[in-house]
N, C-alpha and C positions, 0 to 999 in steps of 0.2 A: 835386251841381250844379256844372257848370264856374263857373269867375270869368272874366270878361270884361275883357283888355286893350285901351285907346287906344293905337294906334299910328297915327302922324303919316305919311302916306303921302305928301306932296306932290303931290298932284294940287288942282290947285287948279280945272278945266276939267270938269264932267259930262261932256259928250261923250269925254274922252278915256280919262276913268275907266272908263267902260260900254264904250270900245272892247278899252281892254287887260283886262278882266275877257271879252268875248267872246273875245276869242283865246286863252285861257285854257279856253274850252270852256263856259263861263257861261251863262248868261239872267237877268242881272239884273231886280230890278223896280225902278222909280223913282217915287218918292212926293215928291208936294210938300209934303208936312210928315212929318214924323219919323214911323216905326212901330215898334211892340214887336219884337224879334227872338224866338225861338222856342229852346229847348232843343232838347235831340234827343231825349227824349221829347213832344215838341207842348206843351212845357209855355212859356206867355208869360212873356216875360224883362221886367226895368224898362228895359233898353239899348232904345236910338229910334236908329231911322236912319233916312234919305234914298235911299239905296241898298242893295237886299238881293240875296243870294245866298243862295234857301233852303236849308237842310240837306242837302238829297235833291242837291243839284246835286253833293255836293262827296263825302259817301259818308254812308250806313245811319246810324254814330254820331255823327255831326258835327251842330254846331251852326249856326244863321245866319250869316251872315258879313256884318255891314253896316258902312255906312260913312256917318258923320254927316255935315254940313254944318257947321263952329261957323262961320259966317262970313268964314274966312279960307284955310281948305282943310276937306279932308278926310282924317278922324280913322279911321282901320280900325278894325272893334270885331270882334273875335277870340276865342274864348273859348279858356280855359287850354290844353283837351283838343287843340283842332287847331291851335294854335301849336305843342305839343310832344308832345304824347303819342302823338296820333291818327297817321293814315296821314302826316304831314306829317314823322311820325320812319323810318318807314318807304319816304320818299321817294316816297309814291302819294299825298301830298294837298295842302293848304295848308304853305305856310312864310315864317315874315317873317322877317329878319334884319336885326336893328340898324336898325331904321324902313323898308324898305324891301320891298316886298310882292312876291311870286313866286308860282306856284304850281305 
């Protein structure tokens, strides 16, 4: 089971969040209060977000990609596999580097 990183994204603006996550190729969902994220076998994670990017959007072994609200911005929640491992080492998937979010 991946471990799941907070990374501090600076976006402090929903709208602009879900924008740059659509150009990106995305379909975010947007919840008003926090949801479980999902492993990449369907398995419910304890990580809540505000903003999800389900698995499927990003590739086959990838996990959720959400993004919490703590009241002051928004916290990227990432897990191990597709910060480093996944297609993201391979240059086809997710990549954060040093707090700052790409894909």
């Amino acid at each position: 089971m991946s471990h799941f990183s907070k990374i501090s994204v600076k976006f402090k603006d929903q709208s602009c969040l879900v924008e740059a996550l659509q150009r990106f190729g995305f379909y975010p969902q947007i919840h008003d209060q926090p949801v479980n994220l999902f492993g990449y076998r369907g398995d419910k994670r304890e990580q809540t977000a505000h903003i999800v990017v389900p698995r499927n959007q990003i590739s086959s072994l990838s996990n959720d990609l959400g993004f919490f609200w703590n009241g002051n911005e928004y916290e990227c929640l990432i897990s191990e596999y597709d910060q480093g491992a996944g297609l993201a080492k391979a240059g086809q998937g997710l990549v954060v580097h040093q707090g700052n979010f790409a894909g």
